[in-house]
N, C-alpha and C positions, 0 to 999 in steps of 0.2 A: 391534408390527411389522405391516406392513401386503406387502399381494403382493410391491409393486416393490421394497421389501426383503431380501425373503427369494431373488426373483431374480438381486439384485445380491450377498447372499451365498452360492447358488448358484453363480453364474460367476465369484466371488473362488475360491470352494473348487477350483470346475475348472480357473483360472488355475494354481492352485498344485499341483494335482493334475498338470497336464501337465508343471510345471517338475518338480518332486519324484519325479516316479514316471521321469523320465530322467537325472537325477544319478547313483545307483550305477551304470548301464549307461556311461555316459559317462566316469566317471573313473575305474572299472578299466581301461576301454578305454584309456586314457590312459597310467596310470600302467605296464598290463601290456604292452600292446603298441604304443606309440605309435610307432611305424616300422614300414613294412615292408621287405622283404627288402632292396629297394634304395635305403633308405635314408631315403625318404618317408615324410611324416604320413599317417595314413590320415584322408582329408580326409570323406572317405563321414560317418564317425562324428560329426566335427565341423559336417559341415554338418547330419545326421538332428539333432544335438542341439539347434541354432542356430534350425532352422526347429520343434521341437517347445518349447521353452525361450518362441522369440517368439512362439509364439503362446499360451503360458499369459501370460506379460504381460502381452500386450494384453487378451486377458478379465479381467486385475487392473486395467490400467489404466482401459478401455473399460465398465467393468460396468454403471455409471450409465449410460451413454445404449442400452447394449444393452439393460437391463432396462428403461428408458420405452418402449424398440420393443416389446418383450416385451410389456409388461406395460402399457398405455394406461391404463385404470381400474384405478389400487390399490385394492384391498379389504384390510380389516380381516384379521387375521388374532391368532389367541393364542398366546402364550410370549416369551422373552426371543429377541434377538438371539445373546446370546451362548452362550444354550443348543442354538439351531441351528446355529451356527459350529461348538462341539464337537464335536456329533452329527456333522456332515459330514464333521470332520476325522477323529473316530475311523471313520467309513462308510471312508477313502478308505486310513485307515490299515491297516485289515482286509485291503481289497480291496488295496491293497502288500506283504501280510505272507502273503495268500493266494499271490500270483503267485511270492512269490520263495521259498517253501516248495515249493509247484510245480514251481518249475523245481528247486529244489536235491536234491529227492524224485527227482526224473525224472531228472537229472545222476546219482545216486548208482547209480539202478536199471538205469542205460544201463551206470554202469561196472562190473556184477556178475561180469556172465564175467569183465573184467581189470583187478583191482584196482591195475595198475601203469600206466595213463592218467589215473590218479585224481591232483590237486595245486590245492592251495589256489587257484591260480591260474585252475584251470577252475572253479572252485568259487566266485570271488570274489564276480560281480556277482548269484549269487543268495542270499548270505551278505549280502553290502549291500543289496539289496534286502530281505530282512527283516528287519534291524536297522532301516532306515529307518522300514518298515511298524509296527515296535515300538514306536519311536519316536513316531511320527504319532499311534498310539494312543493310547500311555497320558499322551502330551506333551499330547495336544486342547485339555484343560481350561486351560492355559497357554498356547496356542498361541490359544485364544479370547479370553482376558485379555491377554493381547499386542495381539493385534486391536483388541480394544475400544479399551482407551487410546490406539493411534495414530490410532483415529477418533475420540475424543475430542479430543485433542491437534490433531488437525486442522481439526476445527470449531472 
């Protein structure tokens, strides 16, 4: 594996880090409250997720010519491909599993004086959020063997 490489799996991983780490926020949003009062979608949520969604795409899509920008002279570098895909997916899954322990830590401690504002529902998107983060993690090694073969299959 050489620089421009490891750049272009960089900005795959943050491709997918931007789509991924907005999914639970998005479809609880959805699922819990997708109207409001009078009657309307809450467009806000759909468009925050549309414009963070496209722009992990296009770092998937885009990665190759962002990393020749990047990255002018590749240099040599040691390890597998696919052992730094892991790494990155398990880095991204942590830092998912972190945020949404965080928040549901912080949800729980907010509702201490009143146990009776407390409901799955406020509860959701940081219960999906580290499931996701769980996910990510202990998936990586799969989620890198996924990887690999579609870049195989593609060249």
């Amino acid at each position: 594996m050489n620089s421009r490489e490891a750049a272009e799996t960089a900005l795959g991983v943050a491709g997918i880090w931007l789509i991924v780490s907005r999914i639970p926020d998005f479809g609880t949003s959805l699922v819990l409250w997708p109207v409001g009062p009078d009657g309307t979608l809450h467009w806000i949520g759909v468009i925050h997720f549309v414009l963070v969604a496209g722009s992990g795409l296009g770092l998937l899509l885009f990665r190759h010519r962002i990393a020749s920008w990047l990255v002018a002279q590749p240099a040599a570098l040691s390890g597998s491909t696919a052992g730094v895909q892991a790494a990155a997916f398990s880095v991204v899954g942590v830092a998912l599993l972190a945020h949404g322990l965080a928040d549901l830590l912080g949800r729980l401690a907010m509702a201490l004086p009143s146990w009776s504002g407390v409901s799955l529902t406020w509860l959701a998107v940081a219960i999906a959020q580290t499931l996701v983060g769980l996910g990510l993690f202990y998936g990586a090694g799969r989620l890198a063997a996924f990887w690999q073969r579609r870049a195989t299959i593609k060249s």
